[in-house]
C-alpha positions as CSV (number, residue, x, y, z in Angstrom):
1,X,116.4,165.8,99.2
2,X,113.5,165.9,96.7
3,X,115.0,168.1,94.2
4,X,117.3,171.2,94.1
5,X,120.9,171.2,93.2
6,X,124.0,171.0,95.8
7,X,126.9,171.7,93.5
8,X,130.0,173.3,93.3
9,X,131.0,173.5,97.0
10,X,134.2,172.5,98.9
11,X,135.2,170.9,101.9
12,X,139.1,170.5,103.8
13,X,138.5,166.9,105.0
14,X,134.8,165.2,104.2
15,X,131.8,165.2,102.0
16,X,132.1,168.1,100.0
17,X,127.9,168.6,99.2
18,X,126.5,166.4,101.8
19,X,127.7,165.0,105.2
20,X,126.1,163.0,107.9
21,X,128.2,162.2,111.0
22,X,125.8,160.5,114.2
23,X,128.8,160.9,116.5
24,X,128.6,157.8,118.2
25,X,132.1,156.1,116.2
26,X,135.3,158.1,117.3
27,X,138.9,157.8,117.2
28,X,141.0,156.5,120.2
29,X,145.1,155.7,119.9
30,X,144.5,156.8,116.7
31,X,142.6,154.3,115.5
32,X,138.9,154.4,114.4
33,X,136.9,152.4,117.3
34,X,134.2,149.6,116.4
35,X,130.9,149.7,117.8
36,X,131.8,146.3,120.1
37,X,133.9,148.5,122.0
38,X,131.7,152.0,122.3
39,X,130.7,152.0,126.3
40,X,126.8,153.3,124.8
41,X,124.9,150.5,123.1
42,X,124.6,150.8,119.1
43,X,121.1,149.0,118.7
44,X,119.4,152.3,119.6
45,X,121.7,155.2,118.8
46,X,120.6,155.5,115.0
47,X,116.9,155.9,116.5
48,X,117.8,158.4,118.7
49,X,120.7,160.2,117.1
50,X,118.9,160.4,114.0
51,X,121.8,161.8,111.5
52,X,120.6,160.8,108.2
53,X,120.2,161.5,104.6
54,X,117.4,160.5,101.9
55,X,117.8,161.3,98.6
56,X,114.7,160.9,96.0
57,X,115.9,163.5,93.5
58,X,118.1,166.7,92.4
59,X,121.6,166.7,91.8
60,X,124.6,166.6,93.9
61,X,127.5,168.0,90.7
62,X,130.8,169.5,90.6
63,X,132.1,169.0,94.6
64,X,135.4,168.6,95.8
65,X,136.8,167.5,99.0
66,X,140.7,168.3,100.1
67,X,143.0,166.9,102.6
68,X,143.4,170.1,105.3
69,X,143.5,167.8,108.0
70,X,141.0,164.9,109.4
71,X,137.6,164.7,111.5
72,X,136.8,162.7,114.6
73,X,137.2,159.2,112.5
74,X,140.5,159.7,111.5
75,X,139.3,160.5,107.7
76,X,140.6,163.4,105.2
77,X,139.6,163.8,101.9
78,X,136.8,161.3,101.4
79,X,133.4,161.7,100.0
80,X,133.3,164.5,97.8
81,X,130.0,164.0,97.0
82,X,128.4,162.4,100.3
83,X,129.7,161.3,103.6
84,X,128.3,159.0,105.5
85,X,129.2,158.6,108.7
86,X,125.3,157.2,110.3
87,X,123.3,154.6,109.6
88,X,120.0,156.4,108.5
89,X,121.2,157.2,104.6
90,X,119.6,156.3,101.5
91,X,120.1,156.9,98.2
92,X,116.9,156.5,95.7
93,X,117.0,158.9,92.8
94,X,118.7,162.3,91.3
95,X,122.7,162.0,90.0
96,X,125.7,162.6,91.9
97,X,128.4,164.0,89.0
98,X,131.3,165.4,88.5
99,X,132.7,165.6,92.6
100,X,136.2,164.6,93.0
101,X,137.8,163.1,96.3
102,X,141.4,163.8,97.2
103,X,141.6,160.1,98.3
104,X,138.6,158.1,98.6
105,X,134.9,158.0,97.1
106,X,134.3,160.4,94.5
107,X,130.5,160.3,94.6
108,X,130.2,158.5,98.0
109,X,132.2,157.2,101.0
110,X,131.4,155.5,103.9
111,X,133.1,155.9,107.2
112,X,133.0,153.1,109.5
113,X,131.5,149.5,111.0
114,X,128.9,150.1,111.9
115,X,127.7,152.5,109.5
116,X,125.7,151.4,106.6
117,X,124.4,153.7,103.1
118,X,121.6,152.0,101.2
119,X,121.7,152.9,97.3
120,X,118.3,151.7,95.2
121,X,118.1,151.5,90.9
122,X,121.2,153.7,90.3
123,X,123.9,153.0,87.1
124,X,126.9,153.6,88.7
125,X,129.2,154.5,85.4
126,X,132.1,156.7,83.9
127,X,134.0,156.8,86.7
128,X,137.7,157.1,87.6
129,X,140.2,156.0,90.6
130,X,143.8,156.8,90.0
131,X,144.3,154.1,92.3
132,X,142.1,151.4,92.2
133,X,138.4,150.7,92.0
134,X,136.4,152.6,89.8
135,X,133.2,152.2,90.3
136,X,133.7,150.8,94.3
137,X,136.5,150.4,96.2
138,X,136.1,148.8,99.8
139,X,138.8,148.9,102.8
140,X,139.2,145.7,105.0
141,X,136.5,146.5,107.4
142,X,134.4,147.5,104.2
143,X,131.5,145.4,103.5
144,X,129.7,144.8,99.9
145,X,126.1,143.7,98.9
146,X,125.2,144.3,95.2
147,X,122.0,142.1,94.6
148,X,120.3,142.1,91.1
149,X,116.2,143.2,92.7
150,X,116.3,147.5,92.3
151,X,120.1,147.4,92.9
152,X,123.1,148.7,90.6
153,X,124.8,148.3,87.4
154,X,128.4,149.2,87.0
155,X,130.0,149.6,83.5
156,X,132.4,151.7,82.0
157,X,134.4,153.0,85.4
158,X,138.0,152.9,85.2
159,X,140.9,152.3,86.8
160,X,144.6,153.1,86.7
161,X,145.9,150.5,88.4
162,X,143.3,147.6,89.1
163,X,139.4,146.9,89.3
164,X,137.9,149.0,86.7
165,X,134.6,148.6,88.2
166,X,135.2,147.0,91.9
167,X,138.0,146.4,94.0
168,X,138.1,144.9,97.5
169,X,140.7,145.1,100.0
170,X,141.1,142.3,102.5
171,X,143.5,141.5,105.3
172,X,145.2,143.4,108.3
173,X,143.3,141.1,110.8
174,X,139.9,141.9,109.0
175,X,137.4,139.1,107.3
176,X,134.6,141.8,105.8
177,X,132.8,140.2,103.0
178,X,131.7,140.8,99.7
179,X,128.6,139.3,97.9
180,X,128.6,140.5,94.2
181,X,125.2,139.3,92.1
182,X,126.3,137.7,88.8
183,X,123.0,140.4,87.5
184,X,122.4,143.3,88.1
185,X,120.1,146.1,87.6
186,X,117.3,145.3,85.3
187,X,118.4,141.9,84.8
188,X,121.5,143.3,82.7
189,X,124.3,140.1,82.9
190,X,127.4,141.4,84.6
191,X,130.0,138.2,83.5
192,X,132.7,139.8,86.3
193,X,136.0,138.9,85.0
194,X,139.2,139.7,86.9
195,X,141.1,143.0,86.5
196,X,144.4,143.0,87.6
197,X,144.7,142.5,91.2
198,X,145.1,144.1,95.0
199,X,147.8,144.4,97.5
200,X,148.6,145.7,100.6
201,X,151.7,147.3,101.7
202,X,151.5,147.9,105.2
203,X,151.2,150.1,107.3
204,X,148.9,151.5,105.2
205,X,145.2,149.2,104.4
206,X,144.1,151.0,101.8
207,X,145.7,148.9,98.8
208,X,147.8,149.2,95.6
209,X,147.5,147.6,92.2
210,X,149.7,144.6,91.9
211,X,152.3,145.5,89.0
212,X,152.7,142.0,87.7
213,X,148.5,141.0,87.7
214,X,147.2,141.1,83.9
215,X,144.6,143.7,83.3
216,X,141.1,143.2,81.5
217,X,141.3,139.2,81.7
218,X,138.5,137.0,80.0
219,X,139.0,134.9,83.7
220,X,135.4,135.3,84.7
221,X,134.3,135.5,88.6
222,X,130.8,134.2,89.4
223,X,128.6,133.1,92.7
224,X,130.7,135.4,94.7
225,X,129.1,135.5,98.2
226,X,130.3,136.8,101.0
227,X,133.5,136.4,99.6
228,X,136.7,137.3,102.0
229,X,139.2,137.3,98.8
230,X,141.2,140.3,97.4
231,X,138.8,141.0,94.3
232,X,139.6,143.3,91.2
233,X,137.3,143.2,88.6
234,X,135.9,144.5,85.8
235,X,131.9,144.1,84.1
236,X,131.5,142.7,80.4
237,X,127.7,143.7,79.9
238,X,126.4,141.5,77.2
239,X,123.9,142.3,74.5
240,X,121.2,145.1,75.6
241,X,122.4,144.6,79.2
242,X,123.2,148.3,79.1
243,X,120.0,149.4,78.0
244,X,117.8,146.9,80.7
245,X,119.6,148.5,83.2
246,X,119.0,152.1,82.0
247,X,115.2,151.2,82.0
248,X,114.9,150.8,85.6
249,X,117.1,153.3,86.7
250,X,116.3,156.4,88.6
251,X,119.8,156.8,90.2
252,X,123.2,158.2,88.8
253,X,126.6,158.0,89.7
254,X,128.9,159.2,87.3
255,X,131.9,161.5,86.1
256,X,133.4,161.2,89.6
257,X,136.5,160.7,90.8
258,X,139.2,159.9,93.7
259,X,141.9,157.6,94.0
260,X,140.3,154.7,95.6
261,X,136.4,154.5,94.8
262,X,136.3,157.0,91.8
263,X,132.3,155.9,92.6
264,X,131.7,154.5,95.9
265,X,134.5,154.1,98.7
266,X,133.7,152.6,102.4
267,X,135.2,151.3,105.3
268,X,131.6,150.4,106.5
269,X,128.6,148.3,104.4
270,X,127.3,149.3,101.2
271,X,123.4,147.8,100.3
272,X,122.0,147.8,97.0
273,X,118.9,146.9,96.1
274,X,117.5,143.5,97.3
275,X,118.2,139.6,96.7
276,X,117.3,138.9,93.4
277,X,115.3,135.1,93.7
278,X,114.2,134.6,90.3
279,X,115.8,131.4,88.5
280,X,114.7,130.4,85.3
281,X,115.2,127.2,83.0
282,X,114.9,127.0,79.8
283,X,114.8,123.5,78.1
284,X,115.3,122.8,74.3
285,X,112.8,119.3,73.3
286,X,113.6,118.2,69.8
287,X,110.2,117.1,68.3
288,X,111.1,114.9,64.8
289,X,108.0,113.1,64.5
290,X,106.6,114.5,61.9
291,X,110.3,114.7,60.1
292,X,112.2,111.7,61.2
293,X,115.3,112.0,59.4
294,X,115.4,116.0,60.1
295,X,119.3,116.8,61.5
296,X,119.6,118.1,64.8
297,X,122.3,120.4,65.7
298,X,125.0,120.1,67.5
299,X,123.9,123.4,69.7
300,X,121.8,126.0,70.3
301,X,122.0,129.5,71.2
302,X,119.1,130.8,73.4
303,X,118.8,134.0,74.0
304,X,117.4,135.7,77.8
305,X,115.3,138.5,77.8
306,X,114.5,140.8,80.4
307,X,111.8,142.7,79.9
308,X,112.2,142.5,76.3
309,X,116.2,143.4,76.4
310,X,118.3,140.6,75.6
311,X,120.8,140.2,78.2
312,X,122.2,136.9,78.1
313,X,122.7,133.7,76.7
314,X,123.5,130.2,76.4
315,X,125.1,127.8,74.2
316,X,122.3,123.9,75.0
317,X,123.6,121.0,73.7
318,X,123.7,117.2,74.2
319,X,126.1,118.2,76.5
320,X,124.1,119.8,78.9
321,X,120.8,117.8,78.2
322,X,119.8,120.9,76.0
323,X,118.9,122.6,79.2
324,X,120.3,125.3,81.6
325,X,119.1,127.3,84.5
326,X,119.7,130.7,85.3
327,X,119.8,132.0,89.0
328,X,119.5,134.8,91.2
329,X,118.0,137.7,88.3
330,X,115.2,140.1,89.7
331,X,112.0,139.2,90.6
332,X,110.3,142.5,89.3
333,X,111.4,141.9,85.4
334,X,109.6,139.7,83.1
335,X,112.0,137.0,81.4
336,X,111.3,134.9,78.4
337,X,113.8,133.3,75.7
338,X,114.5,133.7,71.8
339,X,116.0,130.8,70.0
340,X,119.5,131.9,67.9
341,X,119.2,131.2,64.1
């Protein structure tokens, strides 16, 4: 998809504008079956069964997606904007608005292990689960990678009950992980703090808000890789994160909504973007020379840019032998620093 518009439509049980289903996951007892235990070998089957979805522009606005009853995976009501049950999906450009989900992912869902949706440069923003997880929401089985190089930035989703942006549900004999870039998009800072927190009350895997967690903390989450915890959080952009991120976008997700995954919901892996590999020091050298009784500060606030948008900072100090190092930001953004006055 290169342009056009998909909008408006309605499907009983998945992907109300777009779905892709490669047959080879089914259900069996009642339960979805992983690929270890499908007779037909799953290193091929995306090659030759080649079910699949690019996007690279146009819209995808307005769809809804009901629970009449539930497909060959054992789903109902999920992906009102796309569905992805396959392995050959990519999202690079356009907006998905507006599509609501009866249950899970507003503007996406993805099925099943093994199947995989790769999302490139998108702001994933302004949208709502009733339930939890705003922006994403991921089952046990669900799989996140949000790297900083042409990935995502999530701000501004909300949720009623936890995870404004991003909330992960673990257990029920399941160890997916999640590795969460402490930048994202354009360099923009994402200082992840916890929001509220998850449960699961079984039989059901799908998770609740837990009544007695405190919403929209200030206790920040950081160097989270492949991590197997519960997570519920919630993005604190700082400075002209917003606007770094808006400068590289090309993708968006917005006005959607469901009650898991008002965004994004998957029992399978989500991508975005790449590994970001840039670190960066910057080092404060007090020259007094030429002034020998000039009075140093106790600290200094230095400022990081991104190609030219501020989007973080730090506080150097004797402390921290006036230097600090920070990791893991895009290679493909130019960063310099500006010294606080």
């Amino acid at each position: 998809m290169n342009n056009g518009i998909i909008k408006n439509n309605t499907a009983g049980i998945a992907g109300g504008g777009v779905a892709t289903y490669d047959q080879f996951v089914g259900v069996v007892g009642g339960q979805k079956v992983p690929y270890s235990k499908v007779g037909a070998p799953w290193n091929n089957w995306p090659n030759i069964y080649r079910a699949g979805f690019t996007m690279n522009g146009g819209s995808i606005d307005g769809n809804k997606v009901t629970s009449n009853g539930t497909n060959q995976l054992g789903d109902k009501g999920v992906g009102a904007g796309i569905y992805v049950a396959s392995a050959n999906v990519t999202l690079n450009a356009g907006e998905i608005i507006n599509n609501t989900a009866n249950d899970q992912g507003g503007a996406v869902y993805v099925a099943s292990v093994p199947y995989v949706v790769h999302i490139n440069n998108a702001l994933i923003k302004n949208n709502t689960a009733t339930v939890i997880g705003g922006g994403a929401w991921f089952c046990p089985t669900g799989v996140a990678e949000f790297h900083s190089k042409n990935g995502v930035a999530f701000f501004n989703n909300t949720a009623n009950g936890a995870g404004d942006e991003i909330a992960t549900v673990r257990g029920a004999g399941e160890s997916a992980g999640a590795t969460i870039s402490d930048y994202m998009l354009g360099g923009a800072s994402a200082h992840w703090t916890k929001d509220g927190a998850v449960t699961i009350n079984l039989p059901s895997i799908l998770g609740e808000a837990d009544p007695a967690a405190a919403r929209h903390t200030t206790e920040e989450v950081s160097n989270i890789v492949n991590n197997t915890d519960m997570l519920a959080l919630e993005s604190n952009l700082r400075y002209s994160s917003i606007a770094a991120a808006q400068n590289k976008a090309q993708l968006i997700i917005s006005g959607n909504t469901a009650q898991r995954g008002g965004g994004i919901g998957s029992n399978g892996t989500v991508i975005t973007g790449e590994e970001g590999t840039q670190d960066v020091t910057v080092k404060k050298v007090w020259d007094t020379s030429a002034n020998p009784d000039a009075v140093i500060p106790e600290t200094l606030t230095v400022y990081l840019k991104a190609d030219g948008y501020v989007v973080d900072s730090v506080e150097l100090s004797a402390a921290n032998n006036w230097e600090h190092t920070f990791h893991g930001l895009p290679d493909n953004v130019t960063l310099s620093f500006t010294e606080g006055t």
